[in-house]
N, C-alpha and C positions, 0 to 999 in steps of 0.2 A: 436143135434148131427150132428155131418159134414159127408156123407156117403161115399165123393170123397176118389175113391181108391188113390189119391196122396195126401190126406191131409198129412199134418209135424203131428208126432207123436211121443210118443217114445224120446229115448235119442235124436233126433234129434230137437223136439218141447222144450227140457229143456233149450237145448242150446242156442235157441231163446229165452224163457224166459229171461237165464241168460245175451244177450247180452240188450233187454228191459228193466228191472232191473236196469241193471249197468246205463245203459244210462239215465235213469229216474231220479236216486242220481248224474248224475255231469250235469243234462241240469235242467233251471228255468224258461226257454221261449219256447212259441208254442210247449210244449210238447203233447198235445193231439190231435194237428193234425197231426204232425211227427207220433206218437204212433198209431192214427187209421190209417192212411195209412199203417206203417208199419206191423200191425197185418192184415190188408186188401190181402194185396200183395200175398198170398199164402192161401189154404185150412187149419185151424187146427183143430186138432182133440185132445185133453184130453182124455188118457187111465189108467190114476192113479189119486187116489184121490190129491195129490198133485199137479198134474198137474190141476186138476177142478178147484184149491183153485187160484194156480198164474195165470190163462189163463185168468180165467174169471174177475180178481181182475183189471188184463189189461185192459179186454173192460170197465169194467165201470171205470175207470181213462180216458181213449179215449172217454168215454161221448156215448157209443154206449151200451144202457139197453140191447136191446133185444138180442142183443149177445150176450151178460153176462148171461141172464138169459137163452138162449139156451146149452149155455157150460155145466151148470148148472142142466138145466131138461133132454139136450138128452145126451151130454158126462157123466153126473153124473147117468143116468137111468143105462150106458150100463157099468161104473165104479161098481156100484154097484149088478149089473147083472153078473159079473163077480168075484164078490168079494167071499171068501170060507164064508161057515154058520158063522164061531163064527168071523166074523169080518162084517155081514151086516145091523148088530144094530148100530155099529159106524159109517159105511158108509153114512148110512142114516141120520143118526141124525146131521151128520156134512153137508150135504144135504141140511137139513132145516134150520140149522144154516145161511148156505149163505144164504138162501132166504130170511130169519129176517133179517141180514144185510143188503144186498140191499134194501130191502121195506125201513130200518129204513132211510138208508142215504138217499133213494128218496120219502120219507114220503110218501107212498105209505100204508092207513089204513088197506085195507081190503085183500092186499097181504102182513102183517103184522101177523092181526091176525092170516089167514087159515097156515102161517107158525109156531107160537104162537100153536095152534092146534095140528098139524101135531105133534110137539115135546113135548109139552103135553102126547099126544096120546102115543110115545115110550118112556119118561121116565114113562108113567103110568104100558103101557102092558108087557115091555121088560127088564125083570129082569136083563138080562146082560151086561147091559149098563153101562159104565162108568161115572156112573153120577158127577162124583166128577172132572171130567175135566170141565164141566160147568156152577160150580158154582158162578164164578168170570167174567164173560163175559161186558166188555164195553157194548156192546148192552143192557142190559139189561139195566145198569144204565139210558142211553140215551132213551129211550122208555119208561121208570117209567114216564120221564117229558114230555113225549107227549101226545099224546092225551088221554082225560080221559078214553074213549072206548079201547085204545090202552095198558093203564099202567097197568090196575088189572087184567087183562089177563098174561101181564108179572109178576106183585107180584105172581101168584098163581104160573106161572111155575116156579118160584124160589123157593116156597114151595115144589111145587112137587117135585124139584133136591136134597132139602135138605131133600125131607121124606126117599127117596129111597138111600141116602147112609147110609149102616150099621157101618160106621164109627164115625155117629154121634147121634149114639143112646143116648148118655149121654147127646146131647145138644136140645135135641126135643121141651124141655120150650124154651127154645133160639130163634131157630128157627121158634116155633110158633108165641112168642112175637115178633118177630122181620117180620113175615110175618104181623100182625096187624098193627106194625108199621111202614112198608112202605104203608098200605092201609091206614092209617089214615092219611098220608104226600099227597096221590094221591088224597082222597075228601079235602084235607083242601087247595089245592092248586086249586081246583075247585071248595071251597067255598060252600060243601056239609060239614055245619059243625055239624050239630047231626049225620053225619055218620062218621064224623071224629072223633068225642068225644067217640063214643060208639065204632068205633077199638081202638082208644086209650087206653079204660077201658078192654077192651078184651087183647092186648098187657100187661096191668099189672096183670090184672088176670093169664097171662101162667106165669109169673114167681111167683106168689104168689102161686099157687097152684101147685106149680111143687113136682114131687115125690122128695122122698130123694136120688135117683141113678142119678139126674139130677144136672149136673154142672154149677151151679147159683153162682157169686162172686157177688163182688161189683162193678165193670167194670160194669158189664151186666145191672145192674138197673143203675149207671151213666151214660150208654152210653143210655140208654132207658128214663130218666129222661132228658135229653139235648134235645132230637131228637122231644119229647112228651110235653114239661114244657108248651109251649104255644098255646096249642091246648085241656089242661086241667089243668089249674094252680090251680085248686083250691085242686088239687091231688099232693100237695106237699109233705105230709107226706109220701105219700105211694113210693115216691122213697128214702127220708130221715131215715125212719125209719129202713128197711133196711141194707141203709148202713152201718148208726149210729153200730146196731147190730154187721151186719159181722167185723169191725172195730177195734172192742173194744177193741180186746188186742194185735192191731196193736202195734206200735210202736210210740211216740208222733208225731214224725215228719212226719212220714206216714201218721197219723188220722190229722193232723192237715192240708194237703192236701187236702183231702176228702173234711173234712169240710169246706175249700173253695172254691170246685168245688161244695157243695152244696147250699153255699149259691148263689153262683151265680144263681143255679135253682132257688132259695127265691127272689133274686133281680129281675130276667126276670119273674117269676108269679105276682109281685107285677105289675109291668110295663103291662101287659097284662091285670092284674085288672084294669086297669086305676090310678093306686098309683104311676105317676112319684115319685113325692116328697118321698115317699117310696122305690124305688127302688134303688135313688140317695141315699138313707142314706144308704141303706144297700148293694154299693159299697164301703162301708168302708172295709167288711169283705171281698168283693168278688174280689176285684182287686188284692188282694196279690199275686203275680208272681209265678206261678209254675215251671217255665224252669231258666236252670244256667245261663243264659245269660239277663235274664230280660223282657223276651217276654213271652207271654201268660197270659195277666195281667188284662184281661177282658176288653182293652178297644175299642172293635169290641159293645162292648152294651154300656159303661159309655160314650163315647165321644158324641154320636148323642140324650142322654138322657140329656145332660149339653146343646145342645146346644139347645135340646125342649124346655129345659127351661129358653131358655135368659139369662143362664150363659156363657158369651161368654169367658171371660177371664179364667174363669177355664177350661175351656175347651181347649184356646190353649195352655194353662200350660200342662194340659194335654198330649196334641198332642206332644209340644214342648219335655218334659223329655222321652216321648217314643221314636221318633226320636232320642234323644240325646241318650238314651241308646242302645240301638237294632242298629243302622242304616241301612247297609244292611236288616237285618232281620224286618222292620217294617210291621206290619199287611198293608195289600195292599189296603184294603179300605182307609187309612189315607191322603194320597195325594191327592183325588178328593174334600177330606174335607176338605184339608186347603186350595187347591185352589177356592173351592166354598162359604169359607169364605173370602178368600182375595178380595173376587169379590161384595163381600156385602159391600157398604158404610153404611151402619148402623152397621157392625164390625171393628171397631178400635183397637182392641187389639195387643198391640206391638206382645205376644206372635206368632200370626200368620206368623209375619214376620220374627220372631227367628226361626221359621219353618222353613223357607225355607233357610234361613243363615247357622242352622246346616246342613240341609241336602246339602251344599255343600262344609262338610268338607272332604269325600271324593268322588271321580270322581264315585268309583263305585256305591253309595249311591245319588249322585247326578242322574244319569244317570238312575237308577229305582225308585227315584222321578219322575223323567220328565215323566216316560214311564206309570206309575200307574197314575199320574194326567193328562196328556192325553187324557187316553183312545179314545174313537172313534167320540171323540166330536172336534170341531172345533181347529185350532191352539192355544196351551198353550198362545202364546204375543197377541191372538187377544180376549179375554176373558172379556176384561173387563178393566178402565184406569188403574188399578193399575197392572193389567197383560202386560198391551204395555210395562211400564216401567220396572218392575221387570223381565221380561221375552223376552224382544226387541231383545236379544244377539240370543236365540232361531231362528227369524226369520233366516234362511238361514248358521246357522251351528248346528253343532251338542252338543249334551251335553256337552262332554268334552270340545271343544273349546270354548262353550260361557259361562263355569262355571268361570271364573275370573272377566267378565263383571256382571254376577248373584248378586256372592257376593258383588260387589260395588253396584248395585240396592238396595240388601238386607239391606245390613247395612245402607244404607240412610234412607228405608223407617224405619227400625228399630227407628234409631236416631227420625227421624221424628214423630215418633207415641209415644217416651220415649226417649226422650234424655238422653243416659250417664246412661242409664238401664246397671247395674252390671254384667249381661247374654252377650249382647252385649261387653262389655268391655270383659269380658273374653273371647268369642270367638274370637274378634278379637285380642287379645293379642297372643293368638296361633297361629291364622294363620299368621298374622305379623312376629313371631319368625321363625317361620317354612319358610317363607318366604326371612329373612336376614333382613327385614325393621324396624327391631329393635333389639336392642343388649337384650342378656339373661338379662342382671340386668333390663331393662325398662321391660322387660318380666312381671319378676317376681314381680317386685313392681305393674305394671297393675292387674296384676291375686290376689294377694296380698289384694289391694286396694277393688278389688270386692268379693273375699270371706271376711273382714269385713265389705261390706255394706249388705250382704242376705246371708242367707244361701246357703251353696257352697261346702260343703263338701262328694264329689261325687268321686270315683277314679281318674275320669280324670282330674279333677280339681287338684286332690293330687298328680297325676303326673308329672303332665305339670309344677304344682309350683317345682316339687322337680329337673325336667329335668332342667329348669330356674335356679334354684339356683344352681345346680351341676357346669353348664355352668359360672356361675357368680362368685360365692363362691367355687367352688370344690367340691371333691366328701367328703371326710374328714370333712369340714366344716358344709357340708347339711348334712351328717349323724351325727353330735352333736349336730343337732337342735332338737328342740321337736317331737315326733312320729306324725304322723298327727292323728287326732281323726277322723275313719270314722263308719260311724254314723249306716251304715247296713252289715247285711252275707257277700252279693253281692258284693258292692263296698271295702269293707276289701279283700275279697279271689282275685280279681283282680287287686286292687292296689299291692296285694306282689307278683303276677304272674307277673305284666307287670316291675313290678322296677327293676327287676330282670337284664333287657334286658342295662336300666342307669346304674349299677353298674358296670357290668362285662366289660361294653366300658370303662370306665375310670380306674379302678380296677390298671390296669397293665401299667397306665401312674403315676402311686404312689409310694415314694423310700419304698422299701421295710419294714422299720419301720412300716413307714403311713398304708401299705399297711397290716400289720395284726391287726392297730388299728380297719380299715376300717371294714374288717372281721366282728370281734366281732363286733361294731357297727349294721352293716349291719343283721348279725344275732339275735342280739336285736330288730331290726328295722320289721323284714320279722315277731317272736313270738309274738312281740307287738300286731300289725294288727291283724295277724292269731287269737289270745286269743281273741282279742276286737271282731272282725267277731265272735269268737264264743261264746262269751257271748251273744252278740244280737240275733242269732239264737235260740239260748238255751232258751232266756230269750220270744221270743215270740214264743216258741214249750210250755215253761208253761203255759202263761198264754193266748196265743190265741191274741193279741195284739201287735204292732210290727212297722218295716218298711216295706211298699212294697214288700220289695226285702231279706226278711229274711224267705221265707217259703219255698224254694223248700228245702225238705229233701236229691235230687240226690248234691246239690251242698254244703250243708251240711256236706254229705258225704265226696266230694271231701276235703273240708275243715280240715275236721278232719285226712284225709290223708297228707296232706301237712301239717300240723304244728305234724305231730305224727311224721312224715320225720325231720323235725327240732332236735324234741329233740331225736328221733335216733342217728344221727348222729352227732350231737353238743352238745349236752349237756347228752348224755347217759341215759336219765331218759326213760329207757324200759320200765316200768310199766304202768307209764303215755301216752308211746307210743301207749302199748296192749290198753288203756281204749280207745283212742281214734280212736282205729281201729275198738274196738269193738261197739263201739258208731255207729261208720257210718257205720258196719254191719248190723245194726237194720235198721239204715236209707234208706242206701241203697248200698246195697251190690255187689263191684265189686272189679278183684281180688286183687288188688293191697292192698288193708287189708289184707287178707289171707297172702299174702307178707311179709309185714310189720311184721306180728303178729311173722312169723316163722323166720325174720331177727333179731327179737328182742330178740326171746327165744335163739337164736343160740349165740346170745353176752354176756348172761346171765347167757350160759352153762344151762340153766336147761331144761335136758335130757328130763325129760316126757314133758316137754311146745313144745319142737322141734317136738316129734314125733306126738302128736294131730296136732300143728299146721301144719307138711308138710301132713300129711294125710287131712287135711283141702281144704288146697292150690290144691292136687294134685287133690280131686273131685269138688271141684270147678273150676276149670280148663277145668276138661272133661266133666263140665255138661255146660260152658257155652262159655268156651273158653278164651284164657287168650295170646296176640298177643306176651306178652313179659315174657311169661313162660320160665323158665330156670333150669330145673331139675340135669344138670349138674352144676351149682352152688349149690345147696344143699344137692343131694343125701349121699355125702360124712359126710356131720354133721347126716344126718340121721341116715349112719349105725353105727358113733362112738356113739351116743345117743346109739341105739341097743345094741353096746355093753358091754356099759358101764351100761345100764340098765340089762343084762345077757341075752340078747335076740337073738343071734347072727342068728337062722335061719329065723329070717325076713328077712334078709339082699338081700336073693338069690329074694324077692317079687319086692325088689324096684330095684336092678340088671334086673329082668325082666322088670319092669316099664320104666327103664332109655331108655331099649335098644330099646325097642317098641316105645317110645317117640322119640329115635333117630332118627331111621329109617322112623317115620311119619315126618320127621322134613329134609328128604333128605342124612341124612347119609350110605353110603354103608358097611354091617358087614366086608369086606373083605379090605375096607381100610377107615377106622374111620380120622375123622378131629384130630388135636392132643389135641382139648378142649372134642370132646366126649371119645376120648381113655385117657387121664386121669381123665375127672369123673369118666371111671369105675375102672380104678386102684384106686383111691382115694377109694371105697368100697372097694377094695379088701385090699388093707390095713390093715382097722378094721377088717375084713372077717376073712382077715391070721392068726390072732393074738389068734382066738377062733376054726376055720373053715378050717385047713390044709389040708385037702384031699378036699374038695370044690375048695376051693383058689386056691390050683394044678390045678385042669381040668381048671378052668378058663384060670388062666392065661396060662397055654398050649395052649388059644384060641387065647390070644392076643399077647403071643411073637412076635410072625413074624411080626407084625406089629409094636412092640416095635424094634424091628432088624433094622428098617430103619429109625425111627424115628429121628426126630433132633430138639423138644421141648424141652427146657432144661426145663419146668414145669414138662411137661409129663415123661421125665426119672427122673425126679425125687419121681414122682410118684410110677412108676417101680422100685426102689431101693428099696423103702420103704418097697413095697409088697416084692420084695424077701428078704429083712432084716425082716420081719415080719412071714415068713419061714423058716427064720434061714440060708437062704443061702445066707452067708455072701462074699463069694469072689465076685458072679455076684453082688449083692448089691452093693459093692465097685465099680466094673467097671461101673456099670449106674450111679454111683454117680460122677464119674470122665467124662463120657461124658455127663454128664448135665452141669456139671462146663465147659466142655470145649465149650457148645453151648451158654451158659450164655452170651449174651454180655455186662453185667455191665452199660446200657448206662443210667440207672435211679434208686434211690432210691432202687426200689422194688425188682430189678433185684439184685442189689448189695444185696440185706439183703437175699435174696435167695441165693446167692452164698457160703455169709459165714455160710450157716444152712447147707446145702448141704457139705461144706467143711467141719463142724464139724460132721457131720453124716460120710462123709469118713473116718475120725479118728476111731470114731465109732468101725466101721463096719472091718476095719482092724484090728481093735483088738479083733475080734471075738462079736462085737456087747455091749462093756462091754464101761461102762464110759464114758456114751454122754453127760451127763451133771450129777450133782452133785443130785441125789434126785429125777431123772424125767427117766421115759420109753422114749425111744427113738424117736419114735414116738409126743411126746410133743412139740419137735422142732420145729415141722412144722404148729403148731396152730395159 
């Protein structure tokens, strides 16, 4: 504590902070001697807990401990000496907090523990502490892997925090298990392993024997089985079984998940057994990809178990199709591995060199190659001879600039290790094209040539062949070639995603004819793929066998969304749409099924299918959130559903629903956008026709803002409602200044004008003879 009557305090010490601070984020040199001079220059004094927290966060950035730690023990004594009763539990604690901090960052043991202690000591005695602010703290992580004397001191204060919240009484198994199991990570990392084997067995006893008011899933044994597998492999069953159980009447695509995040448990206990050969076989079941994009594939364990075993070409097959698929997203271990194979003359395998070729197809995938194989070891070009050459461009620029040099190394040693390898040709056939260094038909017959010598049938390849031939042959000609056959989920749901981007550029360089052959083409083209992706998904959700890249159920989902969107919209087959929304509901459910589900009952008119499904849409939405929720698109099918179902007093539930949607959505009740002030005319509408004294007050609410309106939608909406009131002269006049705001300048506009004009007829005749056979109202469907 500073005792100088002129020490800076007070608002006047914050403003020094904040000019410290500031100056800290735009300076990257001699900041800590600028910084302790600057904190030197004057007395400070910390009179609020915030002020202890930035003052003293300063001195130890200026490399001056004992300052820090004086901020600390005498501005923090005289902070908390000041502090009222029901706030000196948190003073304190956040007290001890820095001083665990500091200790940790200046590995300081045994001012580690007594802090460790200290906070112990008040989450044990001081019931009013807010324990649940510290149970996520970095420090703690960071002191787990320090000193062994240092970490089980912190496991227990983590127990401690999580006993003392009453919030998590349901999760006490949880919590227990999960205290075992970071004690058993702290002996087996210090090579105390029958102490580590016996918390281990302690960690699955709390969730095996947990009450039944205890919230135990299947998460909690696979995240307890991953952390544990090899520290007690021979306790496979007991996180398998489990699962298996909770499972059972998942959903296939779900269980089928599970079961390869278990077998990868079965593969790493085999491999800890000493069963490489074991472990490598039973990568068959455990590599299959759980993420949409093709990453999380298990090969953080299969790569460095191929190459234990002097499989070296499988292995940079391996490396190689991971790279190629993921790229940016590659697991960050892989680059030091295929540079510390390239560095092995007893490794020859072309594979390694297609490594590093794909990885510079793009700069930004290049450029976290280089910085992942790196790492803190000597210069990439000086590694090794095959690194001087492959890597020489490196010396003295940066990624991007020496990725064009790269690739000419790459593709040489390629060549050189497999001349005229199929992989090689095809990469360089793209980059060439992309390039200008060869025309699309060389392109394409290149790319051509190498998917019939090996198999090739991957999206990108079915892209790049179809971008070539578009370019070469046109876009018409490539769409009456044959569909391409691909061969998994994965590469199906992404080949009709990215083709998407070659169509629509040439599309509208087509005479019109051409251009609605192309269409339908096109949309034969996008269902093909889509059905074949889901037939391979389907087909290894049965039987448990498959491609790689057919088991994540999230992309499944998506899957089934995008071709149920197909035949929505193109081919009208609703039913077929519901099944395949409902399919990826099971799968995996996000809102754009719910969507789906309720666009399809609304085209099929079937009343009761509309109202489950908007009632569906609308709590799935508020339970999980839905970015392109649009309530004012449906509430209107809603309430004709209602009323045509004879339901009419629902109507005033989703009127409240709309308007409370609105208003969270930025709208102001006293001047509505003109899409949310005709959603709710559009109910009011239905509303008038059953609900005439309702309907009145309503719309008494929104005249006046129909009085200045100038949507010709929207007044057209308001016509309807007072013709659905029987007040037929205002009906007429909103019917006539819709037509007059109508500008005709499209299709839609025009087909609205002339319903609108026949509704004026209408309505001038006292509402009688709008059309032959149909309610007035029908017009507008």
């Amino acid at each position: 504590m500073t005792p100088d009557r002129d020490a800076l305090s007070g608002a006047q010490l914050e403003q020094l902070l904040d000019r410290l601070e500031a100056d800290l984020e735009e300076s990257d040199s001699s900041e800590a001697a600028d910084l302790l001079a600057r904190l030197r220059a004057k007395p400070l004094r910390a009179d609020t807990l915030d002020a202890v927290d930035r003052l003293h966060t300063l001195w130890m950035r200026a490399g001056d401990t004992p300052a820090a730690r004086a901020v600390v023990d005498g501005d923090g004594a005289a902070v908390l000496a000041a502090a009222p009763a029901d706030a000196q539990t948190g003073v304190q604690m956040q007290l001890a907090l820095y001083r665990l901090q500091m200790a940790s960052y200046l590995r300081d043991e045994a001012a580690a523990l007594q802090a460790l202690a200290e906070m112990h000591t008040i989450v044990r005695e001081r019931p009013d502490l807010d324990a649940d602010a510290y149970r996520q703290l970095r420090v703690f992580d960071q002191l787990e892997y320090a000193a062994f004397a240092v970490a089980l001191p912190t496991i227990d204060l983590r127990e401690a925090i999580d006993q003392a919240i009453p919030g998590r009484a349901a999760f006490r198994a949880w919590d227990t298990a999960d205290h075992h199991r970071r004690r058993a990570w702290a002996y087996s990392r210090h090579e105390q392993l029958a102490e580590a084997r016996a918390a281990a067995e302690a960690s699955i006893a709390a969730l095996q024997t947990a009450a039944p008011d205890q919230d135990v899933d299947e998460n909690d044994w696979l995240r307890l089985g991953d952390a544990l597998i090899e520290i007690v492999p021979d306790h496979l069953a007991a996180f398998a079984q489990p699962v298996t159980a909770l499972t059972a009447d998942w959903s296939l695509p779900r269980r089928r998940g599970a079961e390869v995040r278990l077998a990868r448990l079965g593969a790493r206990a085999k491999r800890k057994q000493g069963d490489l050969a074991g472990a490598l076989q039973a990568c068959a079941a455990a590599r299959y990809s759980l993420s949409s994009d093709g990453s999380d594939d298990f090969i953080e364990y299969e790569l460095e178990w191929l190459i234990e075993a002097g499989r070296f070409d499988e292995a940079g097959q391996r490396a190689f199709f991971h790279i190629y698929q993921v790229e940016t997203g590659m697991w960050e271990g892989l680059p030091p591995i295929v540079s510390a194979r390239l560095a092995d003359p007893a490794d020859t395998s072309v594979w390694w060199a297609l490594c590093a070729l794909r990885a510079c197809h793009l700069d930004e995938t290049f450029e976290r190659f280089v910085q992942l194989a790196q790492g803190h070891g000597p210069s990439l070009h000086e590694r090794s001879d095959v690194h001087r050459v492959l890597f020489a461009a490196l010396d003295g620029k940066d990624a991007e600039e020496a990725l064009p040099e790269v690739v000419v190394a790459a593709h040489a040693l390629a060549e050189a290790r497999a001349p005229k390898h199929p992989w090689t040709t095809r990469l360089m056939a793209v980059r060439n094209g992309m390039a200008g260094r060869i025309d699309p038909t060389t392109e394409a017959a290149q790319l051509l040539a190498a998917t019939h010598e090996t198999e090739m049938e991957d999206n990108r390849t079915a892209y790049s062949l179809f971008h070539a031939r578009a370019r070469s042959l046109g876009l018409l000609e490539t769409l009456r070639l044959p569909v391409p056959a691909v061969p998994s989920g994965l590469w199906g749901y992404a080949f009709a995603v990215t083709v998407d981007n070659e169509y629509e550029e040439q599309l509208d360089d087509l005479p019109a004819k051409q251009q609605d052959e192309a269409q339908k083409l096109y949309r034969k083209l996008l269902c093909t793929v889509y059905e074949q992706a889901q037939a391979r998904m389907e087909r290894y959700f049965a039987t448990g066998t498959g491609h790689p890249y057919d088991a994540c159920a999230h992309l499944y989902s998506m899957l089934c969304n995008n071709l149920a969107i197909q035949y929505r919209y193109y081919e009208s087959r609703y039913d077929d749409a519901v099944e395949l929304h409902r399919r990826g509901i099971a799968a995996s459910p996000f809102a754009e099924h719910y969507d789906g589900i309720l666009r399809s009952r609304i085209e099929q008119e079937d009343h009761a299918g509309v109202l489950d499904a908007a009632e569906a849409l609308w709590n799935f939405s508020a339970d999980y959130g839905y970015s392109r929720h649009e309530p004012n698109d449906y509430v209107g099918d809603v309430a004709h559903a209602l009323l045509t179902l004879g339901r009419p007093h629902e109507m005033s539930i989703w009127l409240e629903r709309l308007a409370h949607w609105q208003q969270e959505n930025g709208e102001s009740e006293d001047a509505l956008t003109s899409g949310a002030l005709g959603a709710r005319l559009r109910v009011l509408l239905y509303m008038g026709q059953a609900l005439a004294e309702e309907t009145t007050t309503y719309w008494n609410r929104l005249e006046p803002q129909v009085r200045f309106c100038d949507d010709y939608w929207a007044l057209a909406k308001a016509a309807q409602v007072m013709g659905a009131l029987e007040r037929f002269d205002e009906a007429a006049a909103l019917c006539q200044r819709s037509m007059d705001c109508n500008p005709r300048d499209n299709a839609s506009a025009s087909q609205d004008y002339d319903a609108m004009k026949t509704l004026l007829a209408s309505y001038q005749r006292g509402g009688a003879g709008a059309a032959s056979g149909k309610s007035w109202w029908q017009f507008w469907k």
